[in-house]
N, CA, C and O atoms as a Tinker XYZ file with bonds, in Angstrom:
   248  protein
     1  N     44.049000  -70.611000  -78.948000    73     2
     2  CA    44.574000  -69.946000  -77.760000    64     1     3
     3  C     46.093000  -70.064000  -77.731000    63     2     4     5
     4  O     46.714000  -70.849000  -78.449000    81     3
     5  N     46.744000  -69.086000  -76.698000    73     3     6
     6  CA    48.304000  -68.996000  -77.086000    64     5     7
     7  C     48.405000  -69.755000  -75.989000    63     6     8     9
     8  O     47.458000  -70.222000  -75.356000    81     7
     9  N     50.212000  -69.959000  -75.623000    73     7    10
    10  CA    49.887000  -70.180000  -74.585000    64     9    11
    11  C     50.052000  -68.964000  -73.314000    63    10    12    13
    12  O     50.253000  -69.469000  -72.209000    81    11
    13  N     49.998000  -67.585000  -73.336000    73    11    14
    14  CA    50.084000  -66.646000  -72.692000    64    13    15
    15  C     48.586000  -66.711000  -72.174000    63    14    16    17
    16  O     48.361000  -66.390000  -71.007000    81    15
    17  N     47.569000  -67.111000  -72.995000    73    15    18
    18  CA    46.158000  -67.318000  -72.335000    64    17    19
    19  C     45.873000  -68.624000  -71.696000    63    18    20    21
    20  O     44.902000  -68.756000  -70.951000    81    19
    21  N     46.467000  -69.330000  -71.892000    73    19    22
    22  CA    46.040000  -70.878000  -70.962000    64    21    23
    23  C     46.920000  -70.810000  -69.917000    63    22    24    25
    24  O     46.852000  -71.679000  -69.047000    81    23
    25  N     48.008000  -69.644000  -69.816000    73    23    26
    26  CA    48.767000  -69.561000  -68.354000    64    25    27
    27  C     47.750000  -68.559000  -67.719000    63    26    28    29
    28  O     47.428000  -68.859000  -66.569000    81    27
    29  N     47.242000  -67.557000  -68.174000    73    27    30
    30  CA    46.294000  -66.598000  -67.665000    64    29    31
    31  C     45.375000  -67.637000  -67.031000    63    30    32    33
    32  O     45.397000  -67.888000  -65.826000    81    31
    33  N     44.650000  -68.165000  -67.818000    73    31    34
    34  CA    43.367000  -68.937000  -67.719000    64    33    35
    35  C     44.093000  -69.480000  -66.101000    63    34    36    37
    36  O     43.641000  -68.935000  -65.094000    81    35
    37  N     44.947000  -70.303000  -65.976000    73    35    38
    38  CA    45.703000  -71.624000  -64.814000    64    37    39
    39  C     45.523000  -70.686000  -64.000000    63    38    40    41
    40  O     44.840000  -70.987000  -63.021000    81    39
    41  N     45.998000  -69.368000  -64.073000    73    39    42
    42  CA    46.732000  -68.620000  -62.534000    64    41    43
    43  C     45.330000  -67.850000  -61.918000    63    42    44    45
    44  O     45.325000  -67.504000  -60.737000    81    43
    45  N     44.128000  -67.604000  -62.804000    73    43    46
    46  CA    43.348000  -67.308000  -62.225000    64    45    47
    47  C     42.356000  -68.228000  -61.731000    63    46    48    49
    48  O     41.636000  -67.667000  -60.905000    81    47
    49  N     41.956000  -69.807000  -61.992000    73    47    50
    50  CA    41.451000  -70.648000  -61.484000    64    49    51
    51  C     42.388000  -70.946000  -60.656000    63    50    52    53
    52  O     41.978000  -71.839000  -59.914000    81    51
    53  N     43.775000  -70.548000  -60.337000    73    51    54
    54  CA    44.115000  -70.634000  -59.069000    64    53    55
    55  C     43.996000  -69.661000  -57.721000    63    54    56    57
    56  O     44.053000  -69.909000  -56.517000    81    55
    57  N     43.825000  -68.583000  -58.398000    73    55    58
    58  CA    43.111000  -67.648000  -57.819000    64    57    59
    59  C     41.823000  -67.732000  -57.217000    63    58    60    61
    60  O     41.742000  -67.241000  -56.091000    81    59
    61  N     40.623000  -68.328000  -57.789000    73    59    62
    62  CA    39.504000  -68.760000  -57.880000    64    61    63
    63  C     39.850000  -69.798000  -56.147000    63    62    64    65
    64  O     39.313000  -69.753000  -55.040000    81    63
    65  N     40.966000  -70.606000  -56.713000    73    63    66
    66  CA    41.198000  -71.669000  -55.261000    64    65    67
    67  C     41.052000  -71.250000  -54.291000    63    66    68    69
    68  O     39.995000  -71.192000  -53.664000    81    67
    69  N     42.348000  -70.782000  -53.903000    73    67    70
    70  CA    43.097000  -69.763000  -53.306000    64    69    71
    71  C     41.790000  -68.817000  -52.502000    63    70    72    73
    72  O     41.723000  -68.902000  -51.276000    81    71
    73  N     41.137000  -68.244000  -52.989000    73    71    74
    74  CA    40.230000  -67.179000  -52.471000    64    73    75
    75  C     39.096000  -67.992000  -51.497000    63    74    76    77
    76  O     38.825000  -67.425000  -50.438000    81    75
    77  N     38.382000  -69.348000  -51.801000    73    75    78
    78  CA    37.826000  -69.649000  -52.038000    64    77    79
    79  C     38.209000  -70.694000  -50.481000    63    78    80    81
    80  O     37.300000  -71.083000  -49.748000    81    79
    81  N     39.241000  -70.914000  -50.294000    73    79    82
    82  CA    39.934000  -71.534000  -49.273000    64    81    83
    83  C     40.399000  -70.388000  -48.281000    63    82    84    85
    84  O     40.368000  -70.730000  -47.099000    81    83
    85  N     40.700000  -69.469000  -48.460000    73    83    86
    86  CA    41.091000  -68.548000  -47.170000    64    85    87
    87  C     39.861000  -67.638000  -47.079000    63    86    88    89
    88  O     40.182000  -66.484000  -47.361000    81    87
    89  N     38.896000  -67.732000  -46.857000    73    87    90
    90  CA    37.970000  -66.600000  -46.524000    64    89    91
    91  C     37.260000  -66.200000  -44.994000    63    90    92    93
    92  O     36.201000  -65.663000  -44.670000    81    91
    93  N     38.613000  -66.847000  -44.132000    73    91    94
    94  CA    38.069000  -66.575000  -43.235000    64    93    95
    95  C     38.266000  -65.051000  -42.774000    63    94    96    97
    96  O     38.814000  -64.355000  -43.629000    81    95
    97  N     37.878000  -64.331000  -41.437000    73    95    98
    98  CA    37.297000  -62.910000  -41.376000    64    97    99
    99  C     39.128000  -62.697000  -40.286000    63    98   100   101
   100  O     39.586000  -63.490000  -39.463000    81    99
   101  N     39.717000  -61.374000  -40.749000    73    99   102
   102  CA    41.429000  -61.044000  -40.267000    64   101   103
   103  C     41.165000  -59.934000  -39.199000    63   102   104   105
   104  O     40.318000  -59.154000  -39.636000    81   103
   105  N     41.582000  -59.610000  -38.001000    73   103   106
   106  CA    41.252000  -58.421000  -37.654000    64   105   107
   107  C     43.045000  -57.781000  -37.973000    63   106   108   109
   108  O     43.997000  -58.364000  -37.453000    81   107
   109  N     43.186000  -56.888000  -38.627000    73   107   110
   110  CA    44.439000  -56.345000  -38.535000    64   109   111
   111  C     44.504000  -54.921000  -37.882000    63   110   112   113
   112  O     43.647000  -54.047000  -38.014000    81   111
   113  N     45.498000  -54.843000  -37.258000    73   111   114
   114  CA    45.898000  -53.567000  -35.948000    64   113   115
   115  C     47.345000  -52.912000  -36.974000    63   114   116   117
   116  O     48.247000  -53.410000  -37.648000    81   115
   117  N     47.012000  -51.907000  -36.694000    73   115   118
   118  CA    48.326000  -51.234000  -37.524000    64   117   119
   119  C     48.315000  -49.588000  -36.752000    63   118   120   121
   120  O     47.434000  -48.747000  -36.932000    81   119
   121  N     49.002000  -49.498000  -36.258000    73   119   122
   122  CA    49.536000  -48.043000  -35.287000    64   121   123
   123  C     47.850000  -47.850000  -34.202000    63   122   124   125
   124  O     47.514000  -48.419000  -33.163000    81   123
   125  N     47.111000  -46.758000  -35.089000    73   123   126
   126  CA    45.987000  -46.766000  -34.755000    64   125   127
   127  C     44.875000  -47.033000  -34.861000    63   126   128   129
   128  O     43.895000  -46.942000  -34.123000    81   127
   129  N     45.199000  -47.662000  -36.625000    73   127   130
   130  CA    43.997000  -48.267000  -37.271000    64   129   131
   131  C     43.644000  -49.800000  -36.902000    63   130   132   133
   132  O     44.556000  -50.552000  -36.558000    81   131
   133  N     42.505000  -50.187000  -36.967000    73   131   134
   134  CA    42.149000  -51.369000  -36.757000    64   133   135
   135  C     40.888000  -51.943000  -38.084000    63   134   136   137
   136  O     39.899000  -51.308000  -38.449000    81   135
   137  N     41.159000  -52.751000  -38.378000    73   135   138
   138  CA    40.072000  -53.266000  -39.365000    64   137   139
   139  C     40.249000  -54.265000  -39.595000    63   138   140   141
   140  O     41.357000  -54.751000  -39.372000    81   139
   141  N     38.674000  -55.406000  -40.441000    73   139   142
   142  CA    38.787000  -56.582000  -40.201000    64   141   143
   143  C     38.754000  -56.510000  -42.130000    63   142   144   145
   144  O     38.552000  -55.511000  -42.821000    81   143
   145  N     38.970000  -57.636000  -42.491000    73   143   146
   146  CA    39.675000  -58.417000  -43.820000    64   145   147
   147  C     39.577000  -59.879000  -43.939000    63   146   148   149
   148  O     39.853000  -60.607000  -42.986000    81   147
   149  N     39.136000  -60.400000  -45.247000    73   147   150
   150  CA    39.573000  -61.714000  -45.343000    64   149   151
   151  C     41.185000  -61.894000  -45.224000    63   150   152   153
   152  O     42.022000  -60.991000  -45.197000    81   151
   153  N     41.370000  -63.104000  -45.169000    73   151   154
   154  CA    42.818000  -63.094000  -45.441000    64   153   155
   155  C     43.152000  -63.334000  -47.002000    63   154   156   157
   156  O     44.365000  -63.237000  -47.190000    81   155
   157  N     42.729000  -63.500000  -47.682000    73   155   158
   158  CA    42.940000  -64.132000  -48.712000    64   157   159
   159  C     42.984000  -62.356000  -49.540000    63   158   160   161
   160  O     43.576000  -62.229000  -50.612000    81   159
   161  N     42.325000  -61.199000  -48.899000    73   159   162
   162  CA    42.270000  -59.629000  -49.617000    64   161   163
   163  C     43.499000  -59.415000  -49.023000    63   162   164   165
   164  O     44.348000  -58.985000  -49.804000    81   163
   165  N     43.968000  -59.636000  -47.513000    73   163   166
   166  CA    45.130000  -59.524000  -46.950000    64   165   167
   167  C     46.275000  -59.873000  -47.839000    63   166   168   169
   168  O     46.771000  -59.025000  -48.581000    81   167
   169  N     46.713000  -61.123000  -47.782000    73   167   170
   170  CA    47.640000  -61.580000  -48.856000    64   169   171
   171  C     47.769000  -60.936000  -50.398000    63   170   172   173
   172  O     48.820000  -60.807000  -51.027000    81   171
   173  N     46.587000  -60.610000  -50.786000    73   171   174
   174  CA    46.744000  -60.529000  -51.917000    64   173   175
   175  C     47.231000  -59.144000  -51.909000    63   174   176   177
   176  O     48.115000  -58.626000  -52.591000    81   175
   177  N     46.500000  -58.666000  -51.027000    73   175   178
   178  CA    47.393000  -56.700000  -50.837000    64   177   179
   179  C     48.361000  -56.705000  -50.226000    63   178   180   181
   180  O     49.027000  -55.718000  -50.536000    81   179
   181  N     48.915000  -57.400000  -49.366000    73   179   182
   182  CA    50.633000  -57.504000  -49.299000    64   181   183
   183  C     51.115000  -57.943000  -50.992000    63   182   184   185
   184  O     51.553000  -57.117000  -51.792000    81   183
   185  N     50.949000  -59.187000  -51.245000    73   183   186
   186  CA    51.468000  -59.146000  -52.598000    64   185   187
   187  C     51.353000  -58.113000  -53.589000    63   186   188   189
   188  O     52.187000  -58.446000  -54.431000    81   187
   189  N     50.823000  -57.086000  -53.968000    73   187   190
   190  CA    50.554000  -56.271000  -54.923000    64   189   191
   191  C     51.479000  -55.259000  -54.035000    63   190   192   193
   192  O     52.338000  -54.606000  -54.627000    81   191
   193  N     51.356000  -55.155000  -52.972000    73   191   194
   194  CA    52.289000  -53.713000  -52.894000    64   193   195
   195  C     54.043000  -54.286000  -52.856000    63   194   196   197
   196  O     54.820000  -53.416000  -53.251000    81   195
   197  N     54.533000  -55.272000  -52.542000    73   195   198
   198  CA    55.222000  -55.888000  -52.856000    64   197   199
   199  C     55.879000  -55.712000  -54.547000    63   198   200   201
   200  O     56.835000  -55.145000  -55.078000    81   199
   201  N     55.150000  -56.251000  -54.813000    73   199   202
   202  CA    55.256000  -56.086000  -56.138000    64   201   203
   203  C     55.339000  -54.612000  -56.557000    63   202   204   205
   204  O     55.917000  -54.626000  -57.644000    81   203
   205  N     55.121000  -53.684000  -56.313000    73   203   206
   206  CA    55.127000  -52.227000  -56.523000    64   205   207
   207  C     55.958000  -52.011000  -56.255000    63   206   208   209
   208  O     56.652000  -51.444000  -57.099000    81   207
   209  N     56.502000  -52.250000  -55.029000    73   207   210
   210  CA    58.212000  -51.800000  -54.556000    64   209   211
   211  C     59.142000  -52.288000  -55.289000    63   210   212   213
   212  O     60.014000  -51.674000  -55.903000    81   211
   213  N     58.919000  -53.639000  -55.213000    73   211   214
   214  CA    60.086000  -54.406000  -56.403000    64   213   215
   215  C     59.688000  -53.332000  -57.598000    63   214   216   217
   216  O     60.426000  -52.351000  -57.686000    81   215
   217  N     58.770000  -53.418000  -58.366000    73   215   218
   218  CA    58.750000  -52.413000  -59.448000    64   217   219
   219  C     59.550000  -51.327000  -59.758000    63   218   220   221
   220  O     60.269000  -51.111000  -60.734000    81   219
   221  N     59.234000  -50.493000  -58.479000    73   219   222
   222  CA    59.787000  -49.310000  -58.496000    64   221   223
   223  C     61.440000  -49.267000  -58.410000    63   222   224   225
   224  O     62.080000  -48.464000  -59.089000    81   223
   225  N     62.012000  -50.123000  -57.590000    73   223   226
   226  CA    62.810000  -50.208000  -56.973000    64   225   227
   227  C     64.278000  -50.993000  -58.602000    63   226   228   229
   228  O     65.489000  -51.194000  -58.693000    81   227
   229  N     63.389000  -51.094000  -59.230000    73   227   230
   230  CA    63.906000  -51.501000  -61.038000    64   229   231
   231  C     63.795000  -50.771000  -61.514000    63   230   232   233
   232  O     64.921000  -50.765000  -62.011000    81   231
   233  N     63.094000  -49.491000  -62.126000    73   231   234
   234  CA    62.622000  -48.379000  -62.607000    64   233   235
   235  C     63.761000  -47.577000  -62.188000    63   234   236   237
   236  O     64.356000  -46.935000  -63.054000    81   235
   237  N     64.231000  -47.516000  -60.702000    73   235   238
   238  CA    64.840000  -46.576000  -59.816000    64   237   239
   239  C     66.307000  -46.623000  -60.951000    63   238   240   241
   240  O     66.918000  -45.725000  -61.531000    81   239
   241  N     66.471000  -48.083000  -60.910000    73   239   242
   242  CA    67.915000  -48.355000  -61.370000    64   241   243
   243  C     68.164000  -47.960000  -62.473000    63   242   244   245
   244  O     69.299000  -47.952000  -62.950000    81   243
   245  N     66.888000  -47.478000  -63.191000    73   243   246
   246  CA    67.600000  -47.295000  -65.072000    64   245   247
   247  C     67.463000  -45.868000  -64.660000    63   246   248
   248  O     67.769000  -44.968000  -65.443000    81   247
């Protein structure tokens, strides 16, 4: 194994944690929508779109 796979391997048994510890039930309100969520899908979909903007927002620059 490299070590690009035993960091893979770490970050998703931290993931595994992580999920596993926040599962309690989110109600989120947003303009008109309302819906319920773990928090732990919450977080993780703020982080990913996050990450998309930063993305883009590098892309933009070249």
């Amino acid at each position: 194994m490299t070590w690009k796979w035993i960091l893979i391997v770490i970050i998703l048994l931290l993931l595994i944690v992580f999920t596993a510890q926040n599962y309690e039930i989110l109600q989120i309100k947003f303009l008109a929508w309302s819906f319920k969520s773990s928090s732990a899908i919450t977080i993780f979909v703020s982080l990913a779109i996050g990450f998309f903007i930063g993305l883009l927002m590098c892309i933009r620059k070249d």
